[in-house]
N, C-alpha and C positions, 0 to 999 in steps of 0.2 A: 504494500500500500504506500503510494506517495507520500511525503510529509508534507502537510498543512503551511503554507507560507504563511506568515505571519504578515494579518494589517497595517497597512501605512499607516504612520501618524494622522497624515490629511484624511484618510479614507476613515479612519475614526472618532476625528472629529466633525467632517460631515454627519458619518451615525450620530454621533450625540447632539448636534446641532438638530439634527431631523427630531429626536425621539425627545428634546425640548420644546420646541417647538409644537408636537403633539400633544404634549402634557398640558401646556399652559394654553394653547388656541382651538384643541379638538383637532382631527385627521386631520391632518397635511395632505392637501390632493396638490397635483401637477400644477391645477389652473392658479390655486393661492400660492403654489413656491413660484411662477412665474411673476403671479401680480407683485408677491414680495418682492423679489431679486430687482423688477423694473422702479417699483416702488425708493428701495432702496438708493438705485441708480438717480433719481431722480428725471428718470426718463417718461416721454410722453408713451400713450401707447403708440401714434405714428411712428415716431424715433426706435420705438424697440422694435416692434415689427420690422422698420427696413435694415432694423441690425441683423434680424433672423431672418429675413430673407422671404416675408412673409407678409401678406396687404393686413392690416389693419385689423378688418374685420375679424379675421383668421386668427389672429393673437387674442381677439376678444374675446371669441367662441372657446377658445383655448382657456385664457383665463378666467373665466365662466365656470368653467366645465360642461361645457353642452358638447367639447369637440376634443377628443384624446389625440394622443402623438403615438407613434411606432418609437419604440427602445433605439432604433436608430438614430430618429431625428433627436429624441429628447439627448443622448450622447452627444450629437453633433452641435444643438443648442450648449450644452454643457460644456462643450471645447470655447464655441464664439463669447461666453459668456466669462469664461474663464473660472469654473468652479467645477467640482470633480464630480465625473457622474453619476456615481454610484447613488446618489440623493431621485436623482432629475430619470435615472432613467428604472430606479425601483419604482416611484410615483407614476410613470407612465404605464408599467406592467402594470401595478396591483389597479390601475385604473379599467385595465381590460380582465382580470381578474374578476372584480364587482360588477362589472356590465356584465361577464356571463355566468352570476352568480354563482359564485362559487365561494364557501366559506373557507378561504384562506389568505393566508400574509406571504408576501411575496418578499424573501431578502433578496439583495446583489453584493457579491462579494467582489472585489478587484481580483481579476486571476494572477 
């Protein structure tokens, strides 16, 4: 059996960033950690959207949540945005997890 590589520092404090954020606001879905990060930035929605590459509306529905991301794109947001993915691209899985109702918790681990 392989041995277990041991978590980044960053990749663990993403986790415990995430699992604060749950504690103190309720679930952390995709659309609030985006409206957060933008929020944060002090970005418009226009301005964030044309950083991801993405019209307006598109970010909204997003940060809504009326409109999920593929693990792909939520990584590649996570590259542009400069934050590690393991947060941005578990939030997009456990998003399609709940939509086909399924009672479970989705980790992501850095391989």
């Amino acid at each position: 059996m392989p041995a277990r590589k041991k978590k980044t520092r960053a990749s663990r404090a993403a986790q415990d960033a995430g699992s604060f954020l749950e504690r103190e606001f309720g679930p952390l879905t995709f659309g609030r950690a985006m409206s957060g990060i933008r929020s944060v930035e002090g970005a418009t929605l226009a301005q964030f959207a044309k950083r991801l590459g993405v019209s307006a509306q598109h970010l909204s529905d997003v940060e809504k949540d009326r409109r999920g991301v593929s693990a792909q794109r939520a990584a590649d947001w996570a590259r542009i945005l400069r934050h590690p993915p393991a947060v941005l691209v578990r939030l997009a899985l456990q998003r399609e997890v709940d939509a086909a109702g399924l009672k479970l918790k989705v980790s992501v681990d850095a391989a």
